[in-house]
N, C-alpha and C positions, 0 to 999 in steps of 0.2 A: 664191578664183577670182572669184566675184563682184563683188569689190571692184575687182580688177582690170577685170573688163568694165566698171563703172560709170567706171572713172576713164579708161578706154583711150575711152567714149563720150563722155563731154564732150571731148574732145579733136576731135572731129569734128564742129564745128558747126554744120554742115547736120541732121544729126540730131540736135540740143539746143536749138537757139533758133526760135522760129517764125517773128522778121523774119528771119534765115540763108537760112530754108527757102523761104520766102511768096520772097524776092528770085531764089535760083538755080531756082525754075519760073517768074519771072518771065521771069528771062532764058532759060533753055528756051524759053518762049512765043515769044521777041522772034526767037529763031535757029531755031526751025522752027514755020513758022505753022501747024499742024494738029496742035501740042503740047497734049493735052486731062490732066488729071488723073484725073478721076471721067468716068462715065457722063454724067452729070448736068449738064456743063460748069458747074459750081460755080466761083464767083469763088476767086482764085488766094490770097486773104487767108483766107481758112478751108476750105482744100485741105487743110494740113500736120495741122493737128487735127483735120477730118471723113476722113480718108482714115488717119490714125494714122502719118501720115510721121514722128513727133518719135519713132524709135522708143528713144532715149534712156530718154522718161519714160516710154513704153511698158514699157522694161526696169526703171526705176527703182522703179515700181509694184508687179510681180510679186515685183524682187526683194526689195523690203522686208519683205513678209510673210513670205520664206522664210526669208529673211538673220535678221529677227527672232523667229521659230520655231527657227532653229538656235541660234539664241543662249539664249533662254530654257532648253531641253532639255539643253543643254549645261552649265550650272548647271545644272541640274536631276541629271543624271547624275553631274556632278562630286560634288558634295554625296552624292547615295547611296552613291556608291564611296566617300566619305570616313566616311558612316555604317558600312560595310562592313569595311573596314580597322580605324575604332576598336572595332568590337563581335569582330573577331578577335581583337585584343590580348587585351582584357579576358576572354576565351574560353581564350585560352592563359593569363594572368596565374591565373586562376582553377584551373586545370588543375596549373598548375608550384606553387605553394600549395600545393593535396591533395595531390599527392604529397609535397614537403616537409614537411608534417605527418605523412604516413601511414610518411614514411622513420622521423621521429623517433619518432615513435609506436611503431614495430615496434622501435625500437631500444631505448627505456626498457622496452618488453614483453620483449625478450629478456634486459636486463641481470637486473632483476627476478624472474625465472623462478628455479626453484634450479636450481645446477647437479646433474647426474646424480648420484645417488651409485652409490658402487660395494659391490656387493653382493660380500661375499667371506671 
């Protein structure tokens, strides 16, 4: 999803590049004369970055950190559930073993035993 908004934001270059930005309030300026950006009547060349119009990189920023927290975690996760799965196996491998031995085992103890005799 992410990746999606970052690639759907460059696609709108008003909100990506600063000469994009800095030219279409230029031209706003030129088509209504009482077009102000800021408070401030701050010149129209660092509007787009003192006002956070590029909201591209605005987006880009945020989601870097989150995008690359998800990513770490996600290995992260991945790996344990793979610790998790190997350490079942070997849980059961261990399990199907004792029994197989304890099968044999009881079965050399039964041949071995005498059999009953009969009293008579």
């Amino acid at each position: 999803m992410r990746a999606f908004i970052l690639s759907g934001c460059d696609e709108v270059y008003v909100l990506a590049d600063n000469t994009v930005c800095t030219e279409s309030l230029d031209n706003l300026r030129k088509f209504l004369g009482t077009f102000f950006v800021t408070a401030q009547e701050a010149p129209l060349a660092v509007a787009c970055e003192a006002d956070k119009l590029l909201t591209c990189r605005v987006l880009r920023q945020r989601m870097w950190t989150s995008t690359s927290l998800t990513v770490v975690f996600s290995l992260l996760s991945a790996l344990l559930s793979m610790q998790l799965i190997v350490n079942s196996a070997v849980l059961h491998e261990h399990a199907r073993w004792r029994r197989l031995v304890r099968a044999v085992h009881d079965k050399e103890g039964s041949s071995s035993r005498p059999q009953g005799s009969s009293s008579g």
